[in-house]
N, C-alpha and C positions, 0 to 999 in steps of 0.2 A: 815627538817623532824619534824614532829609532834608526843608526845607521849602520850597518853593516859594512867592511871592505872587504874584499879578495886581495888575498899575498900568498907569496911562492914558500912556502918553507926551506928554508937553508940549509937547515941545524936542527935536530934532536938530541935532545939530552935531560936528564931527571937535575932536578932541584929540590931537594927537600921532601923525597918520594913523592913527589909529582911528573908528571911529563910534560917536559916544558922546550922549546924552540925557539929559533930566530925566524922571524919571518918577514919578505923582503915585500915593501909596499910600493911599487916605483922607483927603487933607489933607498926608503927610507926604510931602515933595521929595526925591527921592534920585538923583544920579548914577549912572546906567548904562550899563552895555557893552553893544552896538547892533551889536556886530561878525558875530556869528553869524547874524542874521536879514539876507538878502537885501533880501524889501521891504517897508518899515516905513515906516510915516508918522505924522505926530503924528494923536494923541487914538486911536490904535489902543490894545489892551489887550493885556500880553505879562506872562509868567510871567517872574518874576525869581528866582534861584537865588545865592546868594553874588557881587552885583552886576552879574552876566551874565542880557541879556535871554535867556530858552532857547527858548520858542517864541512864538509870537504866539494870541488868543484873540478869540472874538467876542464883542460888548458883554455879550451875556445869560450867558455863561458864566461871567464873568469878573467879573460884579455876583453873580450865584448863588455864585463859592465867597467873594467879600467876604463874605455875609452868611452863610454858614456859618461861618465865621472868625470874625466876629463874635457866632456864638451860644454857639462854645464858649467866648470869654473870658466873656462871662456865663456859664455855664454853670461854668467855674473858680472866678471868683467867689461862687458863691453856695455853692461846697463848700467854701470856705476857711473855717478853723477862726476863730472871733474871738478877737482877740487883746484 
């Protein structure tokens, strides 16, 4: 299975004649590959796939699967056995 996240782009900027960004995942900063999406601007919200942006998302969408995401790791958490 394959996992896709949504994150906010921060940063644009070329690396090695690539297009490449910072993109914020709840807090957490991660270098992205920007190459694939035509037109991308900061603070837009884009699906990330094994550090390639893959498409771009609208703010509401893109806060809707964060907090899906965030119910199932609660939702893990509360099945895990105590140790």
């Amino acid at each position: 299975m394959c996992l896709a996240i949504p994150g906010r782009v921060t940063e644009i900027y070329e690396n090695d004649g690539l297009k490449m960004g910072k993109v914020d995942f709840g807090g957490i900063s991660r270098e992205v590959c920007l190459e694939y999406l035509d037109a991308i601007e900061e603070d837009n919200y884009v699906i990330v796939h094994v550090g390639f942006a893959i498409n771009v998302l609208d703010e509401e969408e893109a806060l809707y699967t964060l907090d899906l995401l965030r119910e199932l790791v609660e939702i893990e958490e509360e099945l895990e056995p105590e140790q």
